[in-house]
C-alpha positions in Angstrom: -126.7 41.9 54.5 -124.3 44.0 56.4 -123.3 40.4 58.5 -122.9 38.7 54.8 -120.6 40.8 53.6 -118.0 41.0 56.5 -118.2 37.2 56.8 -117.0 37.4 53.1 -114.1 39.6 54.0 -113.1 37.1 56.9 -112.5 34.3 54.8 -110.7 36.1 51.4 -108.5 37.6 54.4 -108.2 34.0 55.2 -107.6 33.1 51.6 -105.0 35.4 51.2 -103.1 34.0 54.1 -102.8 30.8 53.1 -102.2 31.9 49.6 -99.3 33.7 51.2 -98.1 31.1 53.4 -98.4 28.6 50.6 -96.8 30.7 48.3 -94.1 31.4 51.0 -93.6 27.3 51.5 -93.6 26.6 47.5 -90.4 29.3 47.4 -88.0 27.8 50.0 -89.2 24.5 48.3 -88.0 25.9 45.1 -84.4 26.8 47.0 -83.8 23.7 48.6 -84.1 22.1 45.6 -82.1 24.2 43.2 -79.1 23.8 45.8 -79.7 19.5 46.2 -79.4 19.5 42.3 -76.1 21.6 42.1 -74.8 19.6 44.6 -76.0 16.0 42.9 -74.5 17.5 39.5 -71.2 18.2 42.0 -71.0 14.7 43.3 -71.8 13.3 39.8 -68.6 15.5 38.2 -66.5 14.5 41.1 -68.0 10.8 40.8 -66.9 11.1 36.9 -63.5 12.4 38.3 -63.1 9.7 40.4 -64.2 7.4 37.5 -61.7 8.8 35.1 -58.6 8.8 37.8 -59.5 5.4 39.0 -59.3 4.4 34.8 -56.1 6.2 34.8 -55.0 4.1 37.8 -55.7 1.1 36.2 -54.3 2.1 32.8 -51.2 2.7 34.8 -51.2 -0.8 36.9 -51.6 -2.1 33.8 -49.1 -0.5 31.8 -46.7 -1.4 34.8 -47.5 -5.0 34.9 -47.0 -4.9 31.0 -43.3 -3.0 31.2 -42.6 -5.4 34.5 -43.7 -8.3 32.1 -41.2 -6.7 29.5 -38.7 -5.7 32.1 -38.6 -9.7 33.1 -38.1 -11.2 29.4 -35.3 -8.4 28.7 -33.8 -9.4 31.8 -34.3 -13.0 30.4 -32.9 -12.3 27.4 -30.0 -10.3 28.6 -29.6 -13.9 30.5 -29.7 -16.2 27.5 -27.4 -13.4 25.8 -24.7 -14.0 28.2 -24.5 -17.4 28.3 -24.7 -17.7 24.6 -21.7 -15.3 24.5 -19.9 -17.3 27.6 -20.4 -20.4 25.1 -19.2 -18.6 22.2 -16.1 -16.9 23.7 -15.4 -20.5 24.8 -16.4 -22.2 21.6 -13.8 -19.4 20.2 -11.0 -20.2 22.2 -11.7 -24.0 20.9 -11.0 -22.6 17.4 -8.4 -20.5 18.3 -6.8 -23.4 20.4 -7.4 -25.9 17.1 -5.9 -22.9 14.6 -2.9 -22.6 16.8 -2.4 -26.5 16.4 -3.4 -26.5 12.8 -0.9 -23.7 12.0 1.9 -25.6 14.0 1.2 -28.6 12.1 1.0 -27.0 9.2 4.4 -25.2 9.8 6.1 -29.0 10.6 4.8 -30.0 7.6 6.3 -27.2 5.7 9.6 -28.1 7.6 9.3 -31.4 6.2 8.5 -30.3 2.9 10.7 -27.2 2.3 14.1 -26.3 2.7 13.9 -23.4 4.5 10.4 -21.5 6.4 10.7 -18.3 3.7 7.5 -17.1 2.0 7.2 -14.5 -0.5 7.8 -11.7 1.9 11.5 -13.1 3.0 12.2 -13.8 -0.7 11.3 -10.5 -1.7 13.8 -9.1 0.9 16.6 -11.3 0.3 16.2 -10.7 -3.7 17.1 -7.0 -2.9 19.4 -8.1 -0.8 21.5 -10.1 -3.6 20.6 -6.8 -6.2 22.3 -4.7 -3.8 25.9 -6.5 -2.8 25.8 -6.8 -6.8 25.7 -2.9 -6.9 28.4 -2.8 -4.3 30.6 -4.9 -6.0 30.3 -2.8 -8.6 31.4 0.4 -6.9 35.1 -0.2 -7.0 34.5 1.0 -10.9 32.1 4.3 -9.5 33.4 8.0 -8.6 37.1 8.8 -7.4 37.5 5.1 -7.5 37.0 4.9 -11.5 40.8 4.7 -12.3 40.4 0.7 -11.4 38.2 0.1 -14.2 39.5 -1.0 -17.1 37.8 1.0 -19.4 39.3 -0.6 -22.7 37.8 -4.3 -21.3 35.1 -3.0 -19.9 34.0 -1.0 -23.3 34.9 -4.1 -25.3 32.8 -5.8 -22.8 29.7 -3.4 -23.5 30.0 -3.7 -27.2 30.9 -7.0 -28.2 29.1 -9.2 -25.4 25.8 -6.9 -25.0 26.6 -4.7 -28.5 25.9 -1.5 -26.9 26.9 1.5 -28.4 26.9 3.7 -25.4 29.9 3.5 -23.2 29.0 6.7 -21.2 30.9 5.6 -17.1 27.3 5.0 -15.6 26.4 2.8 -18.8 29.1 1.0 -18.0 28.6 0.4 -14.2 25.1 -0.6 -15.4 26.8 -2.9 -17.4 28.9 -4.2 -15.0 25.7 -4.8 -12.5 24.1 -7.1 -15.6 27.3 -9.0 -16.3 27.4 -10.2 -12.6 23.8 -10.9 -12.7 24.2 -12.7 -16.3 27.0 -14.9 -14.6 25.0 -15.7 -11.7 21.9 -16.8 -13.5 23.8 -19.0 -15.5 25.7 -20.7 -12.7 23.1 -20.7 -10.3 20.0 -19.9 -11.3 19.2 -21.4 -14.6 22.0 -24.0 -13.9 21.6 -27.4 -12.2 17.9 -29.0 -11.3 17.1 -28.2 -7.6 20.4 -27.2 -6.3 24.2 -26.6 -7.1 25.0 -28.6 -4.3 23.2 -32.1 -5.4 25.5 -34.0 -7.6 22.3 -36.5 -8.2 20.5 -33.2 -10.0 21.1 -34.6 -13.6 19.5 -38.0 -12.6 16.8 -36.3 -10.7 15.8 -33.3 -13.1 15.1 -36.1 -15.8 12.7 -37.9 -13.4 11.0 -34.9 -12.8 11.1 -33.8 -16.0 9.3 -37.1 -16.8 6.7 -36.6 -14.1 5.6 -33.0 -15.6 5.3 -34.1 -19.6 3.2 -37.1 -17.9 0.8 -35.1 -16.6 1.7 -36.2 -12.8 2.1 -32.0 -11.9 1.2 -32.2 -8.0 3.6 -34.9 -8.0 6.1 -33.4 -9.6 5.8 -30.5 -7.1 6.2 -32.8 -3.8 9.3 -34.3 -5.5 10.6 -31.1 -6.0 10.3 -30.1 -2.6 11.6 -33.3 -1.1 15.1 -33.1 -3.3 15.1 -29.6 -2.2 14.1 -30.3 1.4 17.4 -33.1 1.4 19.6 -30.9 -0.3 19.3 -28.4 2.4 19.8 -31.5 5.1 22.4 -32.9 3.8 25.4 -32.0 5.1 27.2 -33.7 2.1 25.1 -31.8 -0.3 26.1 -28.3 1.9 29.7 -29.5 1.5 29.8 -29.8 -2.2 27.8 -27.2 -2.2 30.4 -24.8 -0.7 32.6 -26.5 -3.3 30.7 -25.4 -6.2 30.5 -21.6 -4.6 34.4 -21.2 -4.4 34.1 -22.8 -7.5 31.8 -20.6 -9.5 33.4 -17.2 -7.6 36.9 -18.3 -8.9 35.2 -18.5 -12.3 33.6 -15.2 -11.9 36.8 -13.8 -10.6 38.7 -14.5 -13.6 36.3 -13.1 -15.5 36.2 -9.7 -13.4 39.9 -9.5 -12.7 39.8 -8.5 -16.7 37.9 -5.7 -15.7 39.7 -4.5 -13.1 43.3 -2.6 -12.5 43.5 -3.9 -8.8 41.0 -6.4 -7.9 40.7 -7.7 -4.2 37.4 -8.7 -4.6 37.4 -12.2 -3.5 35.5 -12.3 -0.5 33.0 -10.4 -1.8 32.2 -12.3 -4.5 32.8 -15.6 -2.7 29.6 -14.2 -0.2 28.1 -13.2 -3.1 27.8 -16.3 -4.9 27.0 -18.1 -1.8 23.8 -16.1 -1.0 22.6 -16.9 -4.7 23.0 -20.4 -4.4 20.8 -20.3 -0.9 18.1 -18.3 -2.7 18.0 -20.1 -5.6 17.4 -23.2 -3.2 14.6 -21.3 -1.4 13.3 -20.5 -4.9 13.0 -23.5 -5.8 11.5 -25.3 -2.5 8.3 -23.2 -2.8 5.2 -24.9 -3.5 4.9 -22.0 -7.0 8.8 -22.2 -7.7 9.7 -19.1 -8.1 12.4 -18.5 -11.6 14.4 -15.8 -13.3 12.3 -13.5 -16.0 14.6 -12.2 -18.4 12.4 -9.3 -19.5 13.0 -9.1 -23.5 14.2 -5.8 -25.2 11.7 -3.9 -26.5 9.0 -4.7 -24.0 7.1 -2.0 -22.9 8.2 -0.4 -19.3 5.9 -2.1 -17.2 6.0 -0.9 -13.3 4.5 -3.8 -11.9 7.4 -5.5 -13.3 10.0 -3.6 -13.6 11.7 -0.5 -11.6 14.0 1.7 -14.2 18.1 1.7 -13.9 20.1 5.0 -12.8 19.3 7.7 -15.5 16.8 5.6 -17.1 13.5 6.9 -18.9 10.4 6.3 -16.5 8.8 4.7 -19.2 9.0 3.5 -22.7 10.6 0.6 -24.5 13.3 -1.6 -22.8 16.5 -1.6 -24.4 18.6 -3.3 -21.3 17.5 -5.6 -18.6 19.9 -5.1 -16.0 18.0 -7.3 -13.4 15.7 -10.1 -14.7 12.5 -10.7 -12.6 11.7 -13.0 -10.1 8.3 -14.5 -10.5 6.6 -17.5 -9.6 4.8 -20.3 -11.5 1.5 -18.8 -10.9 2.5 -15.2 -11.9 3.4 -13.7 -8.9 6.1 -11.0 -9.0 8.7 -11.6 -6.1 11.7 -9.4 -7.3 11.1 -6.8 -9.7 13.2 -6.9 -12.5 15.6 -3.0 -13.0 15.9 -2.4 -16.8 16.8 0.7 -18.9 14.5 2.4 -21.3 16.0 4.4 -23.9 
């Protein structure tokens, strides 16, 4: 009984051993494996890391093969660009080469059609030009130099002829300025068809004269310019033309020596005369013949018209137009007309 029991004893002891050993090997079991998964859930994050970098990589490759794809059909474009722009700055020279012929053709043909090369512009000038050797020729009458007027003729002048009551000494160098004018647009300017020079003008202004009541209006224009055009070339026409100035100043200098004391004059109004007669030819040469505007009294003041005379009112009626208005056939205002406004 006594042998039983420590038999027993030997193998729990035994038992308990191996419980312990087992229990020791199950632990470090447990340990190992704790530390492989920790370091399989490391290499998994750092696989996924390498996944997501390698992703990033290619994202990049291909977002540089896409910009190098872009960067090669804007360097192609750029390309194309500048040769279109080669073959337009050439193609613009073309023009500008066929323009430069165009406008010297164009400007011979004007030669052959005009009497002289002036446009509106040169008109314009030389209109205040002729307005203002008018005004000098009046200042012999002006100032310290106003005992050489006549006043008595000049008065009776400003009454009778224009039957103005005023005879105040700037009404009557205002006076003075239209007389000139008056004398000038009825020798030169509303005188003789095309030019004072061209002794055929009678015979001529009734063909033309034909021509427009018939309707034949751009023809009429071409034959304008071409008796123009060989009035100016002639140097027969220029010689009776000069003829006709000495002429029409000795007229107008009879008329003015009335109205002067002491006149000496005659050059000036010789040079005078002469420039009208050249302007009134360029006038009349322009494709839109330019004319004379009497502006009627009464009118109102109109300043894309008209500019007012010394001491005038800025505005208002007319009551005297010093200055009539040049404007061409198409309403175009080359030389503004100067009137008074009372």
């Amino acid at each position: 009984m006594q042998g039983m029991q420590q038999g027993s004893y030997g193998n729990d002891s035994s038992l308990i051993s191996q419980s312990l050993q087992y229990s020791n090997n199950n632990s470090g079991e447990l340990t190992l494996s704790s530390d492989v998964r920790k370091l399989q859930d490391e290499v998994m994050s750092w696989k996924k890391s390498q996944e997501t970098s390698q992703a990033k990589v290619n994202q990049l490759r291909q977002t540089l093969t896409q910009k190098s794809q872009e960067n090669r059909e804007l360097h192609s474009s750029l390309t194309q660009v500048t040769q279109d722009r080669l073959r337009l700055q050439e193609l613009v020279h073309k023009r500008e080469k066929e323009m430069d012929d165009l406008r010297s053709k164009y400007l011979n043909d004007v030669r052959q059609i005009r009497a002289t090369d002036d446009d509106h512009s040169t008109i314009e000038q030389r209109v205040r030009m002729l307005q203002a050797a008018i005004l000098q020729l009046t200042k012999s009458s002006s100032g310290d130099r106003a005992v050489n007027l006549n006043q008595e003729e000049a008065q009776l002048l400003v009454k009778k002829r224009y039957k103005f009551g005023n005879t105040q000494p700037y009404i009557l160098n205002m006076f003075l300025e239209k007389y000139i004018m008056d004398s000038l647009l009825d020798e030169v300017f509303n005188g003789p068809s095309f030019y004072v020079g061209f002794e055929l003008a009678k015979e001529y202004g009734a063909i033309h004269k034909w021509m427009v009541e018939n309707q034949f209006q751009d023809q009429a224009v071409r034959f304008r310019q071409q008796l123009c055009f060989l009035s100016a070339k002639s140097p027969v026409t220029q010689q009776f033309a000069a003829q006709e100035a000495a002429r029409i100043a000795k007229t107008f200098e009879v008329k003015l020596e009335r109205l002067y004391n002491n006149w000496t004059g005659h050059q000036k109004v010789l040079d005078l005369v002469t420039k009208a007669i050249e302007l009134s030819l360029t006038m009349r040469s322009q494709n839109a013949e330019i004319v004379a505007q009497v502006i009627p009294s009464e009118t109102d003041f109109d300043p894309e018209k008209m500019v007012p005379a010394h001491k005038s009112k800025e505005g208002g009626k007319v009551k005297v137009c010093v200055m009539p208005c040049f404007v061409d056939t198409n309403g175009v205002v080359v030389g503004k007309a100067k009137v008074f406004c009372g």
